[in-house]
N, C-alpha and C positions, 0 to 999 in steps of 0.2 A: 504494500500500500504506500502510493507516493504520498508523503505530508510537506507543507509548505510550512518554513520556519517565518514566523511576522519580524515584519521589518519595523524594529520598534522605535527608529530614530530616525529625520529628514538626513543627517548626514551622511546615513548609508548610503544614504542614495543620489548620485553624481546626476544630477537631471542633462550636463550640461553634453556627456555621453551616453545618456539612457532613453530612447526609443520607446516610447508607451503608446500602446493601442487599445483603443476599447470596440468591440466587434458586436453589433447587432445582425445575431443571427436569424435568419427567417428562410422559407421556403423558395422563393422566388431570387430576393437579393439577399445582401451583406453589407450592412452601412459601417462604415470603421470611419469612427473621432480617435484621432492622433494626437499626440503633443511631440512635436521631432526637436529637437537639438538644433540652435541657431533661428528657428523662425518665429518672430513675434506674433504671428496670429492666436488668435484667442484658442483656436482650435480648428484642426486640416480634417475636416468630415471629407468621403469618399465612397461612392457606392460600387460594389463588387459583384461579380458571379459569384453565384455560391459555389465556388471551389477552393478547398483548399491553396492549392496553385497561384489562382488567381490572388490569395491574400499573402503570398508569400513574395507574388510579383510586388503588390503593393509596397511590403515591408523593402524590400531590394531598392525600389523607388524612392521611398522616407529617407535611405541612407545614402543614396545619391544628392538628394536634397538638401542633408545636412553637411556630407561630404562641401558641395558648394558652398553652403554657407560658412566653412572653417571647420567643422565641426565633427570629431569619429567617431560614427557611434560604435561602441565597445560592448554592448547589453541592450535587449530587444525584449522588451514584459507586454504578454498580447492575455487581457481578460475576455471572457464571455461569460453570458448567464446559460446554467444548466437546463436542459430540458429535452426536449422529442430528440436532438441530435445525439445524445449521448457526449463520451467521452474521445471518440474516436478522432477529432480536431488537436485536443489536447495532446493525446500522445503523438499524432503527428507531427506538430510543431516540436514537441519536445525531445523527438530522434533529429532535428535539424537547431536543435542551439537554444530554441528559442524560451525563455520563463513563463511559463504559464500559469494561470491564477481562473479558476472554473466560478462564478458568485451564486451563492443563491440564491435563486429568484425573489420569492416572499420577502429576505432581509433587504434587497434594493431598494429605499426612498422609491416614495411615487415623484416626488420632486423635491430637488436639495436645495430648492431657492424658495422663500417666502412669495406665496401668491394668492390673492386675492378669492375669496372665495366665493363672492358672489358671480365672478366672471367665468366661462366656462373656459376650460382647461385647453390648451392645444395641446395634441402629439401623435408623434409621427416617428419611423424609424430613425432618423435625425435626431430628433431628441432625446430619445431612449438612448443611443449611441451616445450622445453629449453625456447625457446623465451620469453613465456608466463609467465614462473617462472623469467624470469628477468625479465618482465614488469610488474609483480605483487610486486614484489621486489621494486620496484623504486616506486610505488605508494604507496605499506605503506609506505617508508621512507619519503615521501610528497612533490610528485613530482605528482602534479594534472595532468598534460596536458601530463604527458605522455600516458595515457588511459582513458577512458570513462566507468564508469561501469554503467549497465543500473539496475535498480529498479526492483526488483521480486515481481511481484504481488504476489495476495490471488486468490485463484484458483475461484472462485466468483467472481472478476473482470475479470480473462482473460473469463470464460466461457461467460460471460454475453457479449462478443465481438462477439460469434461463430452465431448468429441469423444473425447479419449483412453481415460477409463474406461469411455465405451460401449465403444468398439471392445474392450477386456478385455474387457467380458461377454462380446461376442457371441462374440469366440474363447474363449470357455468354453463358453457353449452348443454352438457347433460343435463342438467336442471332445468334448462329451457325447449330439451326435445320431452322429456318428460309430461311440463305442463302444457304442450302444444299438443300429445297426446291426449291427456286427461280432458284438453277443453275443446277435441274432435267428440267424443266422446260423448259430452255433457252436450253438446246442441244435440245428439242421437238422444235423449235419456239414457245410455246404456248402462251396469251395473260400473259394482267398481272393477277394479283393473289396473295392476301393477307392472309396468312393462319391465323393472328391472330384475322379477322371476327369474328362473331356468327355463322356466314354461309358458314363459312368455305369450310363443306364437301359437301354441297348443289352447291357450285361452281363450285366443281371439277367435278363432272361432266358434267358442260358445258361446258370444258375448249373442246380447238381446239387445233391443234396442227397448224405449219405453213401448211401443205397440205390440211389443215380441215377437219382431219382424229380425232374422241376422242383419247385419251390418248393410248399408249397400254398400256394390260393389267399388264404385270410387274410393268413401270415407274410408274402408278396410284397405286398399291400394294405396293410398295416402299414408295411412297408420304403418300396412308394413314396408312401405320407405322409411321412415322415420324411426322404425326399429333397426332397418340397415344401419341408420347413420350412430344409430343408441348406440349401435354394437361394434361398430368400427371406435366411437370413443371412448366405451370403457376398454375396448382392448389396449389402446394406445393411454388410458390412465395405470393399468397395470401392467403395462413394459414400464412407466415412469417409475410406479413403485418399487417393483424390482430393480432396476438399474440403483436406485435410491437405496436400499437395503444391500445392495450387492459393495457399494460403494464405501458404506458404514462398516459393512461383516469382513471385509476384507481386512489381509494381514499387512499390508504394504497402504496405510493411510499418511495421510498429511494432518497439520494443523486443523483444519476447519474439519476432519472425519475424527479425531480425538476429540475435540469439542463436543462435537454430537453424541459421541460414546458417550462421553462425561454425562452430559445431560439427558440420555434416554436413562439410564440406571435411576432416576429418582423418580419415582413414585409421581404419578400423573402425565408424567411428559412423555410423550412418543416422539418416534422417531419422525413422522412427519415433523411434529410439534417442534423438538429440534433442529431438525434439519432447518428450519425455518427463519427461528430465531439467530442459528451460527451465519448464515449465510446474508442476512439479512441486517445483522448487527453486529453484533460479537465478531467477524473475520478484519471489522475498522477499528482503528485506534481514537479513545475520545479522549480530552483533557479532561474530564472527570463525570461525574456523576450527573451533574446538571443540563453538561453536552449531551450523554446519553439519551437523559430524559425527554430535553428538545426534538432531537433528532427523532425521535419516536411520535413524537408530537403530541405528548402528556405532561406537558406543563401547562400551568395557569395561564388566567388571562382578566388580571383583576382592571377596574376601570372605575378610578376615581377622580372625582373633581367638585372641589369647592365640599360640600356636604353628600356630595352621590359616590357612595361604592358601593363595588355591589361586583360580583365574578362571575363574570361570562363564561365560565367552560372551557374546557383543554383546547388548547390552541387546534387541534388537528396538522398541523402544520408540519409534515411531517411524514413518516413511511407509510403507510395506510395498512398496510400489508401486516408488516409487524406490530401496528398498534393493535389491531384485530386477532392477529393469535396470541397476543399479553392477555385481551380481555377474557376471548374462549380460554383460556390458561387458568387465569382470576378464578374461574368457576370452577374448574377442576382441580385446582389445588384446595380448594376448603374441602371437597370432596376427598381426596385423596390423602391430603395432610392436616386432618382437623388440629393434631395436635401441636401444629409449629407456632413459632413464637408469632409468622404474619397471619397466620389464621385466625389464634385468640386477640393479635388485636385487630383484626377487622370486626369480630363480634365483638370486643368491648365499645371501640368506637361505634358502632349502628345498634346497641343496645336491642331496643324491640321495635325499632321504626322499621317502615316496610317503605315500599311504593321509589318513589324519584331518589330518595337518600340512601338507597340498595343499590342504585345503580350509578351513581356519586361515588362511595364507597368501593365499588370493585374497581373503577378507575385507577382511583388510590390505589388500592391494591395492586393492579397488573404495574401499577409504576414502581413501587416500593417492590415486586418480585422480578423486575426488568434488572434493577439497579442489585437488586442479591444473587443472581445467576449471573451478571456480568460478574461481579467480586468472586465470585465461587468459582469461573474459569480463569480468570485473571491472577486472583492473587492466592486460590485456593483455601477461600473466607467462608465455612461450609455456612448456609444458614441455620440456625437455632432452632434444634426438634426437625428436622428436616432428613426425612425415611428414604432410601432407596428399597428400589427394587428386591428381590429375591436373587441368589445368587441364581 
């Protein structure tokens, strides 16, 4: 995992040899705001083919530029905000020289400049590019909280993610040929009907409709397509699983398959459930606890002002993915671990109240068992009353 060390001082950094770009990436173009070495303008915007190529011809250009004006440039820092593009820009530039810096989306300012708010806002790729070059600007000068940059993995860790979010789709799609089934069915009145049986097609032909007519022939032609497609996805969910078990059981693991060991052995967690968590969180490095929590997107979101507070709810801000099997987690640890120290105090905090404050409290919960299973493969910090498996 690449980490970027912060640049905590302006005199690190030589502006007067140092090339900074700020790249708005998008579909169609590539608008890059520059600040080059030797030129007084406020700021050299530029719009690009979206090619790689085409922004490294740019860069080549900037040092021409500054070259004329006296000036060499020695160090090239090219940002962009994360998103549908991936990381694959990033490593790019960065087999060719270049410093790269990936931003958060959500932590970028909507605007770094005071503006009126009764006026409406302009923006355009240009400005987001502007924007971007001065909040890249404000963060080398060492200004942390103005932005968030996130961690560019090794293409060997993002890929080693792609077996888990396949298998989500497909159990989405399964779920969606499922009730596309059940609601051919239900304009028939037909009975009930389980398409994910053994006996599936042996069923449908006894099905009835409400007038105790069989099926006609379309709707049943219909249904058994739909079972074709059933059965093509769960087979292809079960080579996922097995490749995924195969990976775990084996004698020759890495870091992120010891992890998962580590954590299938305790009582509630499976191996999916693992597998989930390692790849998902735990294979990054956080500056501590708080990072982790963020990143998860289970921290607050308190909003006060003058006489009004009042907390809005976990930010969401965050993995979606792993926040979601913290909460199914949440559940199955009170279940499986009643007697650990986060169990009794979930029940001491929610006492006898039910309802919204039940589901408040598991929050808590998956966040306080986020931050003790990181500690547990990290520093090897067991949690309190906390049972493994059977040998």
């Amino acid at each position: 995992m690449t980490q970027h060390s912060h640049i905590a001082a302006s005199h690190q950094l030589d502006y007067e040899r140092t090339l900074i770009l700020a790249v708005e990436v998008s579909g169609r173009s590539w608008v890059v705001a520059a600040q080059v070495p030797g030129l007084r303008q406020k700021g050299v915007k530029q719009q690009l083919a979206p090619r790689a190529d085409a922004l490294m011809a740019a860069v080549e250009g900037y040092k021409r530029r500054a070259a004329a004006a006296g000036m060499a440039v020695e160090r090239v820092i090219v940002a962009y905000e994360s998103g549908g593009s991936g990381f694959w820009l990033a490593r790019w530039l960065q087999q060719r020289g270049v410093e790269v810096y990936v931003m958060q989306p959500s932590s970028v300012p909507v605007d770094s400049v005071p503006v009126d708010r009764r006026m409406r806002r302009a923006k355009s790729d240009r400005i987001d590019a502007d924007m971007l070059l001065r909040t890249l600007l404000a963060w080398l000068r060492g200004e942390p909280r103005v932005c968030s940059m996130v961690p560019v993995p090794d293409e060997a860790t993002e890929d080693a993610r792609r077996p888990i979010r396949e298998r989500e789709e497909l159990i989405r799609a399964r779920v969606a040929l499922v009730n596309r089934i059940e609601a051919v069915l239900t304009v028939l009145g037909a009975g009930e009907y389980n398409p994910l049986r053994r006996d599936c097609r042996e069923r449908l032909g006894q099905l009835r409709t409400a007038l105790d007519q069989p099926l006609p022939p379309h709707a049943r032609a219909q249904i058994e397509r739909l079972l074709d497609r059933l059965d093509l996805i769960r087979q292809q969910v079960a080579d996922l699983e097995a490749q995924r078990d195969r990976a775990v059981e084996g004698e020759t693991v890495g870091q992120a398959e010891r992890m998962i060991q580590h954590l299938a052995r305790v009582r509630g967690i499976g191996v999916q459930t693992a597998t989930v968590l390692v790849h998902e969180a735990f294979v990054r490095r956080f500056r501590n606890a708080r990072a982790l929590g963020s990143y998860a997107g289970l921290t607050g979101t308190p909003y006060g002002s003058g006489g009004t507070h009042r907390e809005q709810g976990i930010s969401k801000d965050g993995n979606r993915r792993l926040r979601a099997t913290l909460v199914e987690l949440a559940w199955m640890w009170l279940r499986y671990q009643p007697g650990g120290a986060l169990s009794r105090w979930f029940h001491d905090r929610l006492g006898g109240s039910r309802g919204r404050l039940r589901k408040v409290m598991i929050v808590a919960l998956a966040r306080k068992l986020l931050i003790a299973l990181w500690r547990y493969l990290q520093d090897g910090a067991v949690p309190q009353g906390m049972e493994l498996k059977p040998a």
